[in-house]
C-alpha positions in Angstrom: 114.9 108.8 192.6 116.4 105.2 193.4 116.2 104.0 196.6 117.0 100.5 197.7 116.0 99.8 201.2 113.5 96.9 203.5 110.6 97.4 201.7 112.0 97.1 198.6 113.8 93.8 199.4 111.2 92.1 200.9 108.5 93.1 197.8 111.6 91.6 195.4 111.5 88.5 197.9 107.4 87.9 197.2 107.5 89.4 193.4 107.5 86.4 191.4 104.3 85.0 193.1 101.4 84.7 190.6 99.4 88.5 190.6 96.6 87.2 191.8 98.2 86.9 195.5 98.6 91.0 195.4 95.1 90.9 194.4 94.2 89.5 198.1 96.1 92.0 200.0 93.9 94.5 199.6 90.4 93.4 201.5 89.7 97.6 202.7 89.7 98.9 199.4 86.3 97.4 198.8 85.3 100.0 202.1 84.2 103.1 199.7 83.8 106.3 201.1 80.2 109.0 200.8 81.6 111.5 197.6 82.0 114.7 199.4 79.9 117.7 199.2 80.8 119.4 195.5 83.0 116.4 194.3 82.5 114.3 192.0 83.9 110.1 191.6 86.1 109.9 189.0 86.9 106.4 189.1 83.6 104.2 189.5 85.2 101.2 191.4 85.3 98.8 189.0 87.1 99.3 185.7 89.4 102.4 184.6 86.7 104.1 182.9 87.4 107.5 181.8 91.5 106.2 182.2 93.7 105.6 179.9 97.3 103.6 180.4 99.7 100.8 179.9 97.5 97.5 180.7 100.7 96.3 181.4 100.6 97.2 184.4 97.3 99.1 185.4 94.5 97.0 186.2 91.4 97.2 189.2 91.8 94.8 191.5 89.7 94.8 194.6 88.2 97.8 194.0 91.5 99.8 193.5 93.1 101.1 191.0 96.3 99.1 190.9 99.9 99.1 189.7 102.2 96.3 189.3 105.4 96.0 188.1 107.9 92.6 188.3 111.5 91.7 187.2 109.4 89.9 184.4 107.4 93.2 183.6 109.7 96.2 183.6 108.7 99.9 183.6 111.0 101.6 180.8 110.3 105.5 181.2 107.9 106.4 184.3 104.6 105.7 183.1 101.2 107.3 183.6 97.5 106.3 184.5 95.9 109.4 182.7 92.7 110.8 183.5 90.5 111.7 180.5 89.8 115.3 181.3 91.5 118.3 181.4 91.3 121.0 184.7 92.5 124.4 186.0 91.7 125.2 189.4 90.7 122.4 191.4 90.8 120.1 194.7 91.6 116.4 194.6 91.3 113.4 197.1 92.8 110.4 196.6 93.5 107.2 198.9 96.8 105.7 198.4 99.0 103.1 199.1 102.6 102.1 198.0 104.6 98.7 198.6 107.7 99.9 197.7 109.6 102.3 195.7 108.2 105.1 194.0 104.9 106.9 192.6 102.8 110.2 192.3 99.9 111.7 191.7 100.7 114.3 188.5 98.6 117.3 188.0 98.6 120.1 186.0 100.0 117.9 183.7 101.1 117.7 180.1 102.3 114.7 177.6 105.7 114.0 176.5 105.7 113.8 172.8 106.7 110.7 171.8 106.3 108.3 174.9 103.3 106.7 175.5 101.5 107.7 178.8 104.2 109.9 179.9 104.0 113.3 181.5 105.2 116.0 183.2 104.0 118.5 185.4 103.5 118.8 189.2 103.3 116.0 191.0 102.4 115.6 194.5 105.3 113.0 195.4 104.6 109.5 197.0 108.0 107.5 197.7 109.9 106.6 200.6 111.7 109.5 202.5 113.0 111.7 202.2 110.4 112.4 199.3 107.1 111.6 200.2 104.8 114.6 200.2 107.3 117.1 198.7 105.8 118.5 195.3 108.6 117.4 192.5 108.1 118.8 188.9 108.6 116.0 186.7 110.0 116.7 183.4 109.5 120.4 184.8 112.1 121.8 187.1 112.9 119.0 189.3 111.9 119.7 193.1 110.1 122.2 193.7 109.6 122.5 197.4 110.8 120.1 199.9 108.5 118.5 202.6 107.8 121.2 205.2 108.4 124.1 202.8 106.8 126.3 201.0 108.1 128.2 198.3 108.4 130.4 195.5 109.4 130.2 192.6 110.6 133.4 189.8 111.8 133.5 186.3 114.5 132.1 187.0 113.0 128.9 187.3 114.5 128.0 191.1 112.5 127.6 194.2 113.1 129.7 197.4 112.0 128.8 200.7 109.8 131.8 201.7 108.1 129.8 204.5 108.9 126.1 206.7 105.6 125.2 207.4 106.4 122.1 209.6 109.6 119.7 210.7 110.2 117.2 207.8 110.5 114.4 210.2 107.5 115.4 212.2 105.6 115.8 209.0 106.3 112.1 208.4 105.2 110.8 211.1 101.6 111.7 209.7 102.2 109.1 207.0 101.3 105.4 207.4 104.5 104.3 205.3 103.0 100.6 205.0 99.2 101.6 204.5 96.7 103.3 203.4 96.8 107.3 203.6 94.6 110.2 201.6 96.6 112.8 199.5 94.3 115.8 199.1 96.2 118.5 196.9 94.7 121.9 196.1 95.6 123.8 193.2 94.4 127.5 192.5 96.0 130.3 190.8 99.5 130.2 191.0 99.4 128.1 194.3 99.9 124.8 194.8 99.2 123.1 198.7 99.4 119.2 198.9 98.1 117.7 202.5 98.7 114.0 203.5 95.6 112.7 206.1 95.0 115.9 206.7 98.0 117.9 207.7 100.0 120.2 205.1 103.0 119.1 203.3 104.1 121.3 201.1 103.4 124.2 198.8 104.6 126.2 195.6 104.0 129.8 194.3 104.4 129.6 191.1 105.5 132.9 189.7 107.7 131.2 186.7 107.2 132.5 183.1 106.4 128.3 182.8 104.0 128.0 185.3 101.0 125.7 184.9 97.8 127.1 185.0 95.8 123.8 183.9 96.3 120.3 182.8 95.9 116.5 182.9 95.6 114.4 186.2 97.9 111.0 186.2 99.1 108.4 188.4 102.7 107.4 188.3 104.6 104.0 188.4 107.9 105.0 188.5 111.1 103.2 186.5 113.4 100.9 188.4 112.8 97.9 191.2 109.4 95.9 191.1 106.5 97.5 192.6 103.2 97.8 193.8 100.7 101.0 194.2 97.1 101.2 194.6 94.8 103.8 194.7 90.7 104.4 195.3 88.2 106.6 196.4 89.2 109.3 194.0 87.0 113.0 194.0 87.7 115.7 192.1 86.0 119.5 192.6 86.7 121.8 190.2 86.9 125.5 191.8 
């Protein structure tokens, strides 16, 4: 999914500053949030702990987990921040925020032999529009229901809208497209619902003979122009 547009021109225009300038961007993410009720912190603050990815281009910084790619420092295939851990059924919070292009949060999620820290799976989509929020199935199908949709999904292997659960555009509007939002997704069963601050983007039925019923958690930086992505406050409740 390449998409030039104003973001990504003015992050190419401030790119080949030294890293440490995007390191003082970022004076909220030190602002951690109570764990909630029955979840647990699976990223302490401070190092990647309990992560494992390219140190290329995933570091902490300020208290985020952080991404960085340059014209200097390319990403080859779409790489992966991967969670040591393994899950089935669960809900997942997780602050985010993009300067430019494209990421994810991948779930249910399973390794492509022979890349390092790649994957595929579902992955709650974060990228300019018209993809943010829609849950995209990478290596795995492709889309797999569009922002304001929710789906379902047979043997055949190709989505139907059963349900619009909101206006695309409206939907967007609930996103702070230069800042800092919360992704919660919830995955149970054969159902997969992904919410953005709150309100509901998307959501699959799974009823494929290849559905996922449990996997890894990762965070994507995605191939093509330089970019930036941070994440934080990351809980994790296994249901």
């Amino acid at each position: 999914m390449m998409r030039i547009t104003l973001r990504a021109l003015t992050f190419l225009a401030v790119c080949t500053l030294p890293l440490a300038i995007f390191a003082a961007e970022c004076p909220c993410c030190n602002a951690d949030k109570p764990v909630p009720e029955g979840f647990t912190k699976i990223f302490d603050g401070k190092t990647l702990k309990g992560w494992d990815g390219d140190p290329t281009f995933w570091s902490v910084q300020n208290g985020c987990i952080t991404g960085i790619s340059t014209p200097e420092k390319v990403v080859k295939y779409n790489t992966f921040l991967i969670w040591e851990g393994e899950v089935a059924d669960f809900e997942l919070l997780v602050d985010f925020k993009l300067t430019n292009h494209n990421s994810g949060i991948q779930y249910r999620a399973f390794r492509n032999e022979g890349r390092a820290w790649s994957l595929g799976g579902y992955q709650g989509d974060i990228a300019d529009p018209p993809h943010m929020g829609i849950v995209y199935g990478e290596n795995f199908r492709g889309i797999l229901a569009h922002r304001g949709q929710k789906t379902k999904i047979g043997a055949d292997h190709k989505p139907v809208v059963v349900e619009q659960i909101g206006d695309s555009a409206e939907l967007l509007k609930k996103v702070n497209m230069d800042g800092w939002n919360t992704y919660r997704i919830v995955a149970k069963g054969n159902v997969c619902t992904q919410y953005i601050n709150g309100v509901k983007m998307s959501e699959v039925v799974d009823e494929d003979t290849i559905a996922r019923a449990s996997g890894l958690i990762g965070l994507q930086m995605h191939t093509g122009p330089a970019m930036k992505v941070e994440f934080k406050n990351v809980f994790l409740k296994k249901l």
